[in-house]
C-alpha positions in Angstrom: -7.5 11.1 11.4 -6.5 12.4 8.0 -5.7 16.1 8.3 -8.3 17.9 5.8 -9.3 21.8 5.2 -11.7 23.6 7.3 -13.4 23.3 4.6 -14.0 19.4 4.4 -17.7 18.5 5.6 -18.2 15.1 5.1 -22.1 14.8 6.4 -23.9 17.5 4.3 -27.3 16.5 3.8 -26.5 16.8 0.3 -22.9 15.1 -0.5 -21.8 13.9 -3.5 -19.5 10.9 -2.8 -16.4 9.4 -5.8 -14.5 6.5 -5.6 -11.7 5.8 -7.8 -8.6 3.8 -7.9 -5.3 2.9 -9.8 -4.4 -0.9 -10.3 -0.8 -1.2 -11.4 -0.6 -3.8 -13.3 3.5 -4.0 -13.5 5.6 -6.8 -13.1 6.3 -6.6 -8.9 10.2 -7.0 -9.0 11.4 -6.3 -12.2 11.9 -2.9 -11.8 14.5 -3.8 -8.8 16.1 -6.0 -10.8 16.1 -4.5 -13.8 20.2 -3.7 -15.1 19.5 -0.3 -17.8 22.1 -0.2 -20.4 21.8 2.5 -23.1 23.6 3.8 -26.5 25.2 6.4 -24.7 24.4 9.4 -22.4 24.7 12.7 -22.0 26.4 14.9 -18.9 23.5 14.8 -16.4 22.0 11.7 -17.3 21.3 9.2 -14.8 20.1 6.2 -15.8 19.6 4.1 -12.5 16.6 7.1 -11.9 14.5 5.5 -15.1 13.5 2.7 -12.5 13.5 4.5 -9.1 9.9 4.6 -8.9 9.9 8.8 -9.0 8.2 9.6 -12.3 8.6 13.5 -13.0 11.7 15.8 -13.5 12.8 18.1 -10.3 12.5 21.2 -12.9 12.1 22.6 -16.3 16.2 21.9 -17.3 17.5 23.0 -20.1 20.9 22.4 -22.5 22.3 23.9 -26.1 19.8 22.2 -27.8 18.7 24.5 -30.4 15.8 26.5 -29.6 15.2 24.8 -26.4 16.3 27.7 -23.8 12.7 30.5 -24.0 14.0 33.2 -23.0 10.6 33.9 -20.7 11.9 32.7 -17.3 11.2 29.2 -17.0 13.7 27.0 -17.8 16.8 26.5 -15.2 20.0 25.1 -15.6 21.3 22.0 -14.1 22.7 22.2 -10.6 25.9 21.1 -9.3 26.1 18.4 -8.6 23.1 16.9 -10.6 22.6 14.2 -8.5 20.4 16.1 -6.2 17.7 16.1 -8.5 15.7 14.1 -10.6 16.9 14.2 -14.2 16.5 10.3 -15.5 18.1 9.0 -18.6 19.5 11.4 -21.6 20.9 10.5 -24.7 24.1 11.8 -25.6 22.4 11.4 -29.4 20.5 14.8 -30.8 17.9 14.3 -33.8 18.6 16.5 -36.8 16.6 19.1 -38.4 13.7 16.6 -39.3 13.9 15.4 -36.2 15.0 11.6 -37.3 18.8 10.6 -35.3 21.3 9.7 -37.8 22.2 6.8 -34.8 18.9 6.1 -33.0 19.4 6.3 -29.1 18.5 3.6 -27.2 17.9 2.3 -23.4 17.2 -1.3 -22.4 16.9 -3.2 -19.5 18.3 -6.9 -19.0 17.2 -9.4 -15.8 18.3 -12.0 -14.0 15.0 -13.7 -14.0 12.0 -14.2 -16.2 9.8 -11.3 -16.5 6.2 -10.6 -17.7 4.2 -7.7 -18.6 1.0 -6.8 -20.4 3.1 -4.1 -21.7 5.1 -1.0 -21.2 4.7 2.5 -20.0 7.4 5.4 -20.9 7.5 8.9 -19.0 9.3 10.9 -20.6 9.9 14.8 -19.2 6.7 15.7 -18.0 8.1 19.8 -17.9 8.0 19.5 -22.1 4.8 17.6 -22.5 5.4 18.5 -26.9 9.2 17.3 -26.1 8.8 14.1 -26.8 10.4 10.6 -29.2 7.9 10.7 -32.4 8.9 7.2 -32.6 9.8 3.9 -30.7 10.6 0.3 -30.9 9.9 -2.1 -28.1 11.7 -5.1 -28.8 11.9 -8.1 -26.2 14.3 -11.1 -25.8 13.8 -14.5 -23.9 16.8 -16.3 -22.0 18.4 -17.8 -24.8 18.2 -14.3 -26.6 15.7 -15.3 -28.9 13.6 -12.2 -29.8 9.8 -13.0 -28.8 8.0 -9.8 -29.4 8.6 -6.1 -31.2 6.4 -3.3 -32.4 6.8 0.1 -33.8 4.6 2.7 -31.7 4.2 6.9 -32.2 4.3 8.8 -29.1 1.8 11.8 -28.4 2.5 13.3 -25.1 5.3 12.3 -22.3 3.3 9.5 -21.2 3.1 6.6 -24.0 1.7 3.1 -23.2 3.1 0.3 -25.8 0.5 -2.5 -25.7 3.4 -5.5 -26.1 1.8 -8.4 -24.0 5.3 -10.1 -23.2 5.9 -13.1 -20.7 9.0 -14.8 -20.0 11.4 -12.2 -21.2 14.8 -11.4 -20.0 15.9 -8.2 -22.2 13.5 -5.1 -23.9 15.3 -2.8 -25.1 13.0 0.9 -26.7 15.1 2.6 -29.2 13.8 6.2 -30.6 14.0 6.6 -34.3 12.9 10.1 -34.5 11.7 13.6 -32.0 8.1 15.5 -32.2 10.9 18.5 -32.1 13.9 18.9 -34.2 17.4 19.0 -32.5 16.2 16.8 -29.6 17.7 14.4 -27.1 15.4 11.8 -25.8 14.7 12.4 -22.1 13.0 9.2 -20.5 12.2 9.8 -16.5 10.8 6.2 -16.0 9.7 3.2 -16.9 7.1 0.5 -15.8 7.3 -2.5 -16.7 3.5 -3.0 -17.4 0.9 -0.5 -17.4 -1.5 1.4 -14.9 -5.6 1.1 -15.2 -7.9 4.2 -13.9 -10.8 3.3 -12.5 -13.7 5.9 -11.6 -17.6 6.2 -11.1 -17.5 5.4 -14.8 -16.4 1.9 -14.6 -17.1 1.1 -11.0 -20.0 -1.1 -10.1 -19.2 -1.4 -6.5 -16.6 -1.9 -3.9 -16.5 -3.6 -0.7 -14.0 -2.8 2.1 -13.2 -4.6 5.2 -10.7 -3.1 7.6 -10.2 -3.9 11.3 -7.5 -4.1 14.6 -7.6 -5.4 17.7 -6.3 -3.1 20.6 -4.3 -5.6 22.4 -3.2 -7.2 19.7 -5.7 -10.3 20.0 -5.2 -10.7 16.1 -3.6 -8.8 13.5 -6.1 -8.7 10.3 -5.5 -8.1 7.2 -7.7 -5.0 5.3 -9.3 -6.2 2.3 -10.7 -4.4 -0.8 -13.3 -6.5 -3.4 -13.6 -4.0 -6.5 -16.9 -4.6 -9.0 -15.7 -2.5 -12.1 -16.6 -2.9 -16.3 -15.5 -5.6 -17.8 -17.1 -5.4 -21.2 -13.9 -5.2 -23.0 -13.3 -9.0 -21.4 -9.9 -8.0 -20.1 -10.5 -10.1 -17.0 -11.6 -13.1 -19.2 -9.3 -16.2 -18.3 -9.9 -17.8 -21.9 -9.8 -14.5 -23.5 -6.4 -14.8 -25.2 -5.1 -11.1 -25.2 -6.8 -10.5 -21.5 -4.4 -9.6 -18.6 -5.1 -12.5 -16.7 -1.8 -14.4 -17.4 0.5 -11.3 -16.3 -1.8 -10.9 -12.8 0.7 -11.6 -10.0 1.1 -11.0 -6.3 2.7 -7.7 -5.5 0.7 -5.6 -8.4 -0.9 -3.1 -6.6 -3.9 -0.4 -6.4 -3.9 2.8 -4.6 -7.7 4.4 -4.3 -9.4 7.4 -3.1 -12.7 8.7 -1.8 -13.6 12.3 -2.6 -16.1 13.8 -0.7 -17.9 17.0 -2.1 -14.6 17.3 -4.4 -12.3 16.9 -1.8 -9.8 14.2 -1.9 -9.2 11.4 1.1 -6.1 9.4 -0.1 -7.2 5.5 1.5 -3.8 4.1 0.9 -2.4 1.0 -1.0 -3.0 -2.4 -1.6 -1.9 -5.3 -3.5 -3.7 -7.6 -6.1 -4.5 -11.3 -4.4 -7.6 -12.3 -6.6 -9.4 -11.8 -9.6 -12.6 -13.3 -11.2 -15.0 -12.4 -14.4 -18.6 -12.1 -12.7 -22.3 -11.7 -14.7 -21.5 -13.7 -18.0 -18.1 -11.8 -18.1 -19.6 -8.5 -17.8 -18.3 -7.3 -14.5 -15.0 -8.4 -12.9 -14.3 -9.0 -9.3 -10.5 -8.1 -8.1 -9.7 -8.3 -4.9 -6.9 -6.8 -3.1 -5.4 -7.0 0.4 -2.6 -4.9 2.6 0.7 -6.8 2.8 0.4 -8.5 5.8 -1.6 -11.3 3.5 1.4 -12.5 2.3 3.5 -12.3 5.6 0.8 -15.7 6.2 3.2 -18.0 3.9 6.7 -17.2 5.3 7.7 -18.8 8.3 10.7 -17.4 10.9 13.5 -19.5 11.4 15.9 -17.0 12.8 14.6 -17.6 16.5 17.2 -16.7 19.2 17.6 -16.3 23.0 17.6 -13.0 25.2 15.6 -10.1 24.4 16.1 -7.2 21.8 14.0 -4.4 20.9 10.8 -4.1 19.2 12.4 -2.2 16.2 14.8 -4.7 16.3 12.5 -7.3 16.6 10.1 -6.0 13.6 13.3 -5.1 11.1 14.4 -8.5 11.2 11.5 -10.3 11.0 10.5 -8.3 8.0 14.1 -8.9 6.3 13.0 -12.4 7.2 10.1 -12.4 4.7 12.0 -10.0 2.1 9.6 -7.0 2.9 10.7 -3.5 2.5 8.5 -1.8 4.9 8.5 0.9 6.8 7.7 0.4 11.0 6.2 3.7 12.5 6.5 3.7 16.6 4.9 5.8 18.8 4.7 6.4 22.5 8.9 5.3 22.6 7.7 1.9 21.6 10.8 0.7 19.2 13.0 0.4 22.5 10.5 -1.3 24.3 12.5 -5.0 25.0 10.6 -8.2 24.4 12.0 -11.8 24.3 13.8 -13.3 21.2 12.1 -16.1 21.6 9.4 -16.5 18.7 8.9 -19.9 17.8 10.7 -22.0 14.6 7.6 -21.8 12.0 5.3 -19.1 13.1 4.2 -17.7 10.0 6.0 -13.8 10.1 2.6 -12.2 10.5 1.7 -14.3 13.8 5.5 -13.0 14.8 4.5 -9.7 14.4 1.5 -9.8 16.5 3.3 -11.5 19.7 5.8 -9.1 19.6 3.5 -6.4 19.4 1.3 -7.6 22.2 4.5 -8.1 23.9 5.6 -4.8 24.2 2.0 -4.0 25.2 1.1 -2.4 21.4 -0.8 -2.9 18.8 -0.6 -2.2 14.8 -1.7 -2.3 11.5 -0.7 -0.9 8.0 -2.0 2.5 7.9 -2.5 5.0 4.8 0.6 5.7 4.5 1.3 1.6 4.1 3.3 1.3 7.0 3.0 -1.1 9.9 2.1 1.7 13.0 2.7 0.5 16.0 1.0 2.3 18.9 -1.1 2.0 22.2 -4.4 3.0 21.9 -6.2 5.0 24.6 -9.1 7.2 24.6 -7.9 10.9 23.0 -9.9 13.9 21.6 -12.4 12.7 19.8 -12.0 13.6 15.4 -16.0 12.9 14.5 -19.4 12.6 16.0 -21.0 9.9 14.6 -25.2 11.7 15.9 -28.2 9.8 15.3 -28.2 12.0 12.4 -25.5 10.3 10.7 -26.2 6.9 11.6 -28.8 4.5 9.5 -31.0 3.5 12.5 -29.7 3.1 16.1 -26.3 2.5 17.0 -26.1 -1.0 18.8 -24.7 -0.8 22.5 -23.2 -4.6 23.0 -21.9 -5.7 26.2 -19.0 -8.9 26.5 -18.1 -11.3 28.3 -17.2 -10.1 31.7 -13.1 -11.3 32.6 -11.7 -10.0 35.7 -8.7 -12.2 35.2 -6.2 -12.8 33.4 -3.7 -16.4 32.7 -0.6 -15.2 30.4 1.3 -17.8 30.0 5.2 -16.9 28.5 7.2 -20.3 28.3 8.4 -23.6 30.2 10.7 -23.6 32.9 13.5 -25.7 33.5 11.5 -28.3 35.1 9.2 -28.1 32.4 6.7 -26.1 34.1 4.6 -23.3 32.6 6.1 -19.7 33.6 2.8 -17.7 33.8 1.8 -14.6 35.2 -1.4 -13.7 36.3 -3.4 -10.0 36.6 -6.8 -10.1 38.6 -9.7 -7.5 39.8 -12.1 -10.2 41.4 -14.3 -8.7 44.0 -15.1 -9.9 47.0 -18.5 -11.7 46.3 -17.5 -12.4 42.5 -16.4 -15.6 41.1 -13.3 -15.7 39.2 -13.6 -15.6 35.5 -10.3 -16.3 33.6 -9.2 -14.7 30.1 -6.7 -16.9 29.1 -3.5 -15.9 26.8 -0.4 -17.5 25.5 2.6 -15.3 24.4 6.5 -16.5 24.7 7.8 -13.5 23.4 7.0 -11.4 26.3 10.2 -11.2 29.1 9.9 -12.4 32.7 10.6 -8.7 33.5 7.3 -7.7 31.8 5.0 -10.5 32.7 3.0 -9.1 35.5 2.4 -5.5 33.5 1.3 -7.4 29.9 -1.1 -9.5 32.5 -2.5 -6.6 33.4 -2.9 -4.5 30.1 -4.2 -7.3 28.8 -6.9 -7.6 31.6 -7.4 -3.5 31.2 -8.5 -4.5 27.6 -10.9 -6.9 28.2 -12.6 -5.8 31.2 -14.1 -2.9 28.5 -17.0 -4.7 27.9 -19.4 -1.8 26.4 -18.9 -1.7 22.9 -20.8 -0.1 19.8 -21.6 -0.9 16.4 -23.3 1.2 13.9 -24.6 1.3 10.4 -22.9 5.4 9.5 -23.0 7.4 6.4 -19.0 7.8 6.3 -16.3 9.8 7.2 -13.2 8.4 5.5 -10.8 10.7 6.8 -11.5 8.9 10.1 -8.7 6.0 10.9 -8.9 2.7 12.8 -8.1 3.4 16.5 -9.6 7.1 16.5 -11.7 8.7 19.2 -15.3 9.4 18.1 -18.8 9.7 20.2 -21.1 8.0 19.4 -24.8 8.7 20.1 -27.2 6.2 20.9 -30.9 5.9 22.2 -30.2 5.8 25.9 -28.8 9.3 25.7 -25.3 8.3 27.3 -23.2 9.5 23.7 -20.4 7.9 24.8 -16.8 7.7 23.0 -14.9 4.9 21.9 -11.8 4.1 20.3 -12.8 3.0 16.3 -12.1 -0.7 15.9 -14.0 -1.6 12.4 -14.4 0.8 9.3 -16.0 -1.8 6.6 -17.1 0.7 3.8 -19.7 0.1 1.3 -19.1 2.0 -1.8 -22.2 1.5 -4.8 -22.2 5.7 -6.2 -23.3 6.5 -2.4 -21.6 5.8 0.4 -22.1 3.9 3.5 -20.0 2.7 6.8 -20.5 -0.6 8.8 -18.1 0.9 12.3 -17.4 -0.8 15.3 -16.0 0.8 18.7 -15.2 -0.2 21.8 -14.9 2.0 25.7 
């Protein structure tokens, strides 16, 4: 569970519920490709930061620029060395008394690949909002270094969007003609290659969320998010011709948030799969997924023999797929051995869900968008869900009784299934067999996956219930849940599908 203040009550009976989100629409790698190249720089610049992803200076700097250091206690000087901090790109160039540079400065980036972007955003220091270029050019080149594209824009703060809808370039180069201040260097802190879109209760017609795990690693699902927002501007219009459709890719992203009663729950990160103009063109549809969507189109091919660790395991099949990821293990799981035998052509994401079954795990990509693997179990419960709190009566399901269990690993020499089997049959009972197939689990661990497996499935009581919400709550929690035959038992959460239309409204699933 999210840790929130003492003060967070998500189920007043009065509770004013926001949802709002950031969609990034920025070309996915060019900021990892990008090369910067600039007119020149000053002492503590340090270009390679303008594309490091970390937008805002470590501290209120200041230099010999005249009238820059107020003498009231809050500027610092640079620390030695300045690469401990964040200072981003400086020109060595300092605009004149009206403020215009007798050389204009200048920073571009070159790539190795065709880029596009429905524009540009600067940052430039955010610690001197007034300090900032009164004037750039954005110009853009293609491959043959052809110029496509240029416009002349006037900065008002230390964050300026330039609306230059650009595809197919491989060069942009901004170049600062002038300062709001006299006697100025231009201080960028980063770039994106395309610009970011708020989206609040304003613009927001509804949004759908589907999120889910299995606890032994029966499937590995990817959470979805289906935003409704405003789109009478036509922006997502496919024949409008200065819409963002054309620079839509995979790998643009969206990070949103619920607040509840003012407080903020951050709900993590996801990335751009789909989008669609809906009611004549007034509404859009964008849909967005976690990134084990795209894990679905790259295959493995670096199968082996022997075993290695999880971690190791994990790190290589997510080189495998170019993803840089971070793994999270818990309960000394990244030792744990399993084979290194996933098959030629399972599709990485499969990969990752045999190996984490067969280290006896699960995982999915939590808030903090990293894949957390982990074995669930029954803890102290973070949230009642009373009757209260639930629309109608939670409903008490009961499965498919197993009391066995057929996991079979690989073939043998004599081309023989090698299964292991785990069993709880009583006496007058007839034996009913859950059947699963995994080669990446290790003779040495056969019997003990057999029988986690068959601990998981013999929980046959589970829950589901219609609940107002508590998104600080995560997949896998502990919760009690009320119900009508008075037994309030708890259950680890296994579904959190929110419903977001200016209220709020949770479709949960739990199992014993």
């Amino acid at each position: 569970m999210v840790t929130m203040p003492d003060t967070y009550a998500p189920y007043t009976d009065t509770r004013r519920v926001e949802l709002s989100f950031t969609f990034g629409v920025v070309a996915p790698d060019a900021a990892a490709l990008a090369t910067p190249n600039a007119s020149g720089n000053s002492s503590v610049s340090q270009i390679k930061q303008s594309v490091d992803a970390v937008e805002e200076m470590s501290g209120d700097y200041t230099s010999l620029e005249k009238n820059m250091w107020v003498l009231d206690g809050s500027k610092t000087i640079y620390p030695s060395p300045v690469s401990s901090v964040q200072t981003g790109w400086n020109s060595d160039a300092i605009s004149g008394d009206d403020g215009s540079y007798a050389s204009p400065p200048w920073l571009e980036f070159s790539f190795p690949s065709n880029q596009d972007s429905f524009g540009f955003t600067l940052l430039f220091d955010n610690t001197q909002p007034d300090n900032h270029p009164a004037q750039v050019v954005t110009t853009v080149w293609d491959e043959s270094g052809d110029q496509i594209g240029t416009v002349t824009t006037e900065p008002d703060s230390y964050f300026h969007v330039v609306s230059l809808p650009t595809q197919n370039y491989r060069r942009v180069r901004f170049t600062f003609n002038s300062s709001s201040i006299p006697h100025r260097r231009v201080r960028v802190c980063g770039i994106r290659f395309g610009i970011k879109y708020d989206y609040d209760v304003g613009s927001i017609s509804g949004v759908e969320v589907r999120q889910s795990v299995s606890p032994w690693a029966e499937s590995l699902p990817s959470a979805e998010v289906d935003a409704t927002i405003d789109n009478s501007d036509q922006l997502y219009n496919m024949v409008n011709p200065s819409g963002l459709y054309a620079y839509l890719q995979d790998g643009q992203y969206m990070q949103w948030t619920l607040t509840v009663n003012g407080q903020d729950v951050h709900m993590g990160q996801s990335y751009f799969t789909n989008a669609e103009s809906e009611d004549g063109g007034l509404t859009a549809s964008i849909t967005f997924n976690d990134w084990l969507y795209a894990l679905d189109n790259v295959e493995y091919t670096g199968a082996g023999t022997g075993t290695w660790t999880l971690q190791q395991a994990v790190a290589a099949l997510l080189a495998a797929a170019s993803a840089e990821f971070t793994a999270v293990y818990e309960d000394g799981l990244a030792a744990v051995e399993i084979a290194n035998t996933v098959p030629q052509g399972t599709s990485i994401r499969e990969s990752l869900r045999l190996c984490a079954q067969a280290a006896m795990c699960t995982c999915y990509v939590d808030r903090n968008n990293a894949l957390h693997f982990f074995r669930p179990v029954l803890k102290d419960r973070v949230d009642e869900w009373s009757r209260d709190v639930q629309h109608g009566d939670a409903q008490v399901k009961v499965g498919q009784m197993y009391n066995a269990v057929k996991l079979t690993v690989s073939v043998d020499a004599a081309g023989e299934d090698l299964v292991y089997y785990a069993k709880n049959i009583a006496t007058d009972d007839m034996e009913r067999m859950y059947e699963v197939s995994n080669p990446c689990v290790t003779a040495a661990m056969g019997n003990q996956v057999a029988a986690w497996i068959l601990g998981w499935v013999r929980r046959r009581v589970s829950y589901e219930a219609t609940v107002r919400g508590n998104p600080a709550v995560d997949l896998l929690d502990t919760v009690q849940i009320n119900d009508v035959y008075g037994v309030n038992g708890e259950a680890v959460v296994t579904q959190l599908n929110y419903s977001y239309d200016g209220g709020l409204t949770c479709d949960a699933a739990a199992i014993r």
